[in-house]
N, C-alpha and C positions, 0 to 999 in steps of 0.2 A: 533786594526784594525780601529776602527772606531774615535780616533786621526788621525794616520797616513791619512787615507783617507782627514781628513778639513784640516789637514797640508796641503796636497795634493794642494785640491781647493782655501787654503788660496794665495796658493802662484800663482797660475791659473789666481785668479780672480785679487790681485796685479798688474799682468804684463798687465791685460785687462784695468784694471782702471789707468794705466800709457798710456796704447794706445789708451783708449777711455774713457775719466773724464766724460763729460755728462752722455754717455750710463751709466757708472758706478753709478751714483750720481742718475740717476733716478732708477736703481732698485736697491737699498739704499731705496731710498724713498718706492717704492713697497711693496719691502719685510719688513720694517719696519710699511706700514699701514700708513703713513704721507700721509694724500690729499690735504696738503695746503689749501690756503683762495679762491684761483682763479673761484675756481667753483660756488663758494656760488654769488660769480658777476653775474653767467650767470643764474641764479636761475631763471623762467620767471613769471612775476606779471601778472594775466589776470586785467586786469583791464578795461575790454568789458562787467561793471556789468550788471544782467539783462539776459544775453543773453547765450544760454546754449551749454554745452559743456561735453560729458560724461568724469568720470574720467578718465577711460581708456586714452583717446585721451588725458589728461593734463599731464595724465603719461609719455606717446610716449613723447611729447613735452619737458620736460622734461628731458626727458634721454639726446634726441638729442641737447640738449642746454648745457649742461654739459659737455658731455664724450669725448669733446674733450681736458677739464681739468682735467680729470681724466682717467690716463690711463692705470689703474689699473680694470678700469669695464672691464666686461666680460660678455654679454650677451646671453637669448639662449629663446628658448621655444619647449614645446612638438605638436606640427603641428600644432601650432596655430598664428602663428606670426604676420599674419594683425588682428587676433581679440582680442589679447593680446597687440598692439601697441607698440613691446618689440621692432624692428626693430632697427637697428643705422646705418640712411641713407649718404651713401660716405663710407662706412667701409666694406671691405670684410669680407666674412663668414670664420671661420675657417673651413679647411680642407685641405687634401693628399696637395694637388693644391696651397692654401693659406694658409700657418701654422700661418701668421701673424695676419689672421683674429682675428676679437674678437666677434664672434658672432656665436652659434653654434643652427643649426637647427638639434633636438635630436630627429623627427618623434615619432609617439605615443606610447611616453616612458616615462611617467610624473614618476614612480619609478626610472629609469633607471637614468633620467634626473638628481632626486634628491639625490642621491646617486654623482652621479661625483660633484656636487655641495658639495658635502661635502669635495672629493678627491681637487680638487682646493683651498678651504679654506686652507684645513690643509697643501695643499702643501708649500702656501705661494703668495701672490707677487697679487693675483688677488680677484676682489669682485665679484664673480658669483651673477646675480640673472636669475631667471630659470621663465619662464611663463606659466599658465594653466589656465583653468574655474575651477570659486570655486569649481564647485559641484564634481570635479574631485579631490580635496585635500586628500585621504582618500588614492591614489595610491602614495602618498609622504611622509605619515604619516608614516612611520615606518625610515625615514632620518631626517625628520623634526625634531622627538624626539632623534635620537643620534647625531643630529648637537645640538639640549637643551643642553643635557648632554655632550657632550664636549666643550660646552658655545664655539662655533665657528659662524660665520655670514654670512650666505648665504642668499640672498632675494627672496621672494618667492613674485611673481605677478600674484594673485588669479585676475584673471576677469569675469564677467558675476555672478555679484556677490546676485540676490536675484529673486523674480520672477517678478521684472524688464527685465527679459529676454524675458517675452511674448509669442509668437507662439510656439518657443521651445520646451515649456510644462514641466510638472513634471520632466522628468530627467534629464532636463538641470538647472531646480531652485532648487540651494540649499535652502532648511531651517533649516538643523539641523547644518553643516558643521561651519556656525560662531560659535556657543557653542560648539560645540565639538575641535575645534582649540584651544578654551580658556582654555581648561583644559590640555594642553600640558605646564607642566611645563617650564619657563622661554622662551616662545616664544613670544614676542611682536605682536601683529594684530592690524592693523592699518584701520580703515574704513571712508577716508577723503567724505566731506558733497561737496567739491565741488572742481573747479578747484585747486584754491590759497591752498586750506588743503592738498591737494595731493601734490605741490610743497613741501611745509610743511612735510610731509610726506617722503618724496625722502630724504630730507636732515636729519630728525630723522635718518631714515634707513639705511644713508650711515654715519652718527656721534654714530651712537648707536654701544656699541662693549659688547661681551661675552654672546651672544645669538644671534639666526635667526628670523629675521623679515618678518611679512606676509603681503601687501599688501591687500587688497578688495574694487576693484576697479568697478564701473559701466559698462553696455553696452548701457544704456539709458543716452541722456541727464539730464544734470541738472544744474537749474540756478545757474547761478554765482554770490553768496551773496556782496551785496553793503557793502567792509569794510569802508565806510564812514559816514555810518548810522549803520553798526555790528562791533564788536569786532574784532579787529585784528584774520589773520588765525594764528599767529604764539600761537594762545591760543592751537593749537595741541598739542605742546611741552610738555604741561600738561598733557593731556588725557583725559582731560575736562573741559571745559571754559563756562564761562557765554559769551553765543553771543549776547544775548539781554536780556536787566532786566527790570522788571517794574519800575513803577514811586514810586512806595511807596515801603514796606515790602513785598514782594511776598506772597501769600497765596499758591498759586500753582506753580508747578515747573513741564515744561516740557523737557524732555528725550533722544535726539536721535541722532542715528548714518548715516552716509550716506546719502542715497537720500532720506529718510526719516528725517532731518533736516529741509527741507523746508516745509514740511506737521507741523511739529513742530512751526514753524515760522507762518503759517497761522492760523494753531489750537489759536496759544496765542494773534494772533491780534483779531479774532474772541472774546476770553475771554475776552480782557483787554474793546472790546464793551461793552462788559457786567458788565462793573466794577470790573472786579475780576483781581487782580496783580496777572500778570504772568511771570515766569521768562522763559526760552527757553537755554536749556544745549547743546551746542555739545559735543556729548561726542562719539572721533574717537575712543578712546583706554581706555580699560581696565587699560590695562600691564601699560601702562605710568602714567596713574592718581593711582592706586597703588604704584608706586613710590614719590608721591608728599606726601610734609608733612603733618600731622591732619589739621593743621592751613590752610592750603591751600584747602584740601578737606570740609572742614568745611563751608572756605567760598563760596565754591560752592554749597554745599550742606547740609545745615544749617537743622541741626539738629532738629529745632522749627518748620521748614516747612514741615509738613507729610504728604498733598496732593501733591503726584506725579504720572507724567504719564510719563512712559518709551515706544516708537514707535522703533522697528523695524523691519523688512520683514525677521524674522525668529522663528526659536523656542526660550522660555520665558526663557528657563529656567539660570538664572544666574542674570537676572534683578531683585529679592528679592533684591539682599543685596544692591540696590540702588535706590527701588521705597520703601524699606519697607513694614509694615503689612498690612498698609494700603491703598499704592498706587494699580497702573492699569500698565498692559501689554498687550500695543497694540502691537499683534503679531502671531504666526502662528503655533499654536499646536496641534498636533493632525491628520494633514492632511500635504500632498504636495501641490505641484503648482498644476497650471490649464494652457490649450493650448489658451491663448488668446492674444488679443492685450494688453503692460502692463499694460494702463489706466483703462481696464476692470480690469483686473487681483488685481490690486490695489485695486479698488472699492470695488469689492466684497467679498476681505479677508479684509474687514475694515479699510482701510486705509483712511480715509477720515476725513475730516475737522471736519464732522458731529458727527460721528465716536467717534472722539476726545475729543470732545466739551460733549457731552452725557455721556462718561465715567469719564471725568473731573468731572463734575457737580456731578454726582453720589458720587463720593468721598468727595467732599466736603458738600453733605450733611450728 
């Protein structure tokens, strides 16, 4: 039956592709997963250093700069669409009305959501990624681990990603939700430090195949690192890059994801005041710097250096195996958010320069 049937479509799809070679040749391309070079052109460089810009918002930008190269995306979110910056402006929504749309508004259905996200993968021909606030990842957790296991790639655009959220308060800031993602066998989480990493990030996500990729993207601004005095952003590709090294042998080595990279950055100008080489890791991705070879992690994370400090606005638990016995985790265990403005909110779960400098020092004596 199920010859006879491709027999069928074989011969369907022939007489389509003699009446229409483009249309044919482009979903060729689809169903085969080809996205050619053209998109990586429209890729956008912020290069406005200095000046700040939440991920989220580099994300949108992003999309919208691309997908007209790529027309195999497929967009959607669960009622969250301006805060998720998932939108694709000039593009109708799918529905009854528009089936050509490519953008599907799934109302507060983040399982629901996730689950067809898997149905599109496996059907073929389209990249779903699906939008939601991190702290809501937990309603998608049971797709997320059978999109794993059937090593299929659906992107997931976690936003409002720490208690960077502010007013909100506790159930809108995730803390435990980045570690608990991590333990989802073969899922890639990607946590870009600023505009340019999130570009960086888009094209990991959309080149990465035989697993689902999770974005963690900000709702707060954040400055946008000078690559001309930092490290290229394409050190993402790694899953963690030296963005700035000391002048000598580092003695200390700082740690961090996110908007927490730039807290890292001021912590280690602070130190190197002080005479103490400090080196400063981005480190967006787990999953990806597991991937790179000893020699590579090595030299990022040199063995001989055992003063480290790992920062980020969540729970510890998973930073051992990269601060060691004897580094610090600055971070947030034990307790949720708080209803404030973020700056307080920051301050007061320790996130500060001061913070930093104090537990540093500490280790190294």
């Amino acid at each position: 039956m199920e010859k006879k049937e491709e027999a069928k479509w074989n011969t369907i799809f022939k007489k389509y592709k003699e009446k229409y070679p483009e249309e044919a040749k482009l979903l060729n391309q689809m169903l085969s997963g080809k996205l050619g070079n053209s998109w990586k052109k429209k890729l956008p460089k912020f290069e406005n250093y200095g000046e700040a810009m939440a991920t989220r918002s580099a994300s949108g930008k992003v999309l919208n700069a691309i997908v007209s190269e790529i027309p195999s995306l497929f967009g959607g979110s669960a009622d969250l669409t301006p805060s998720n910056n998932t939108d694709l402006k000039g593009y109708p929504d799918f529905n009854l009305k528009t089936p050509e749309g490519i953008y599907v508004r799934y109302g507060v259905r983040e399982h629901a959501m996730a689950g067809i996200m898997n149905g599109i993968v496996i059907y073929g021909g389209l990249i779903p990624y699906g939008g939601t606030f991190l702290v809501f990842a937990d309603y998608l957790r049971p797709s997320i681990r059978l999109a794993s296991i059937s090593k299929i790639k659906p992107i997931y655009v976690f936003t409002h990603d720490s208690i960077g959220v502010g007013e909100d308060g506790p159930t809108h800031q995730p803390v435990e939700q980045m570690s608990s993602l991590r333990t989802i066998p073969g899922l890639v989480l990607i946590r870009p430090s600023d505009a340019n990493e999130t570009a960086q990030a888009w094209k990991f996500a959309l080149e990465h195949k035989g697993s689902p990729v999770a974005l963690a993207l900000t709702r707060q601004n954040l400055k946008i690192a000078d690559r001309n005095v930092l490290a290229s952003e394409e050190g993402l590709n790694k899953g963690a890059y030296i963005l700035k090294d000391s002048k000598g042998l580092p003695k200390l080595i700082i740690m961090a994801s996110g908007s927490e990279v730039d807290l890292a950055l001021q912590s280690a100008e602070a130190m190197e005041k002080e005479g103490i080489n400090t080196r400063v890791v981005s480190f967006p991705s787990w999953e990806i710097f597991e991937m790179q070879s000893d020699e590579y992690k090595e030299s990022v994370l040199p063995k001989s250096v055992r003063a480290r400090v790992s920062i980020e606005a969540g729970v510890s638990q998973g930073w051992e195996k990269y601060i060691g016995l004897d580094g610090v985790a600055i971070a947030i265990d034990g307790k949720y958010g708080s209803s404030a403005p973020q700056n307080i909110v920051f301050e007061k779960y320790g996130f500060t320069v001061e913070n930093v400098v104090k537990n540093a020092k500490m280790i190294l004596k």
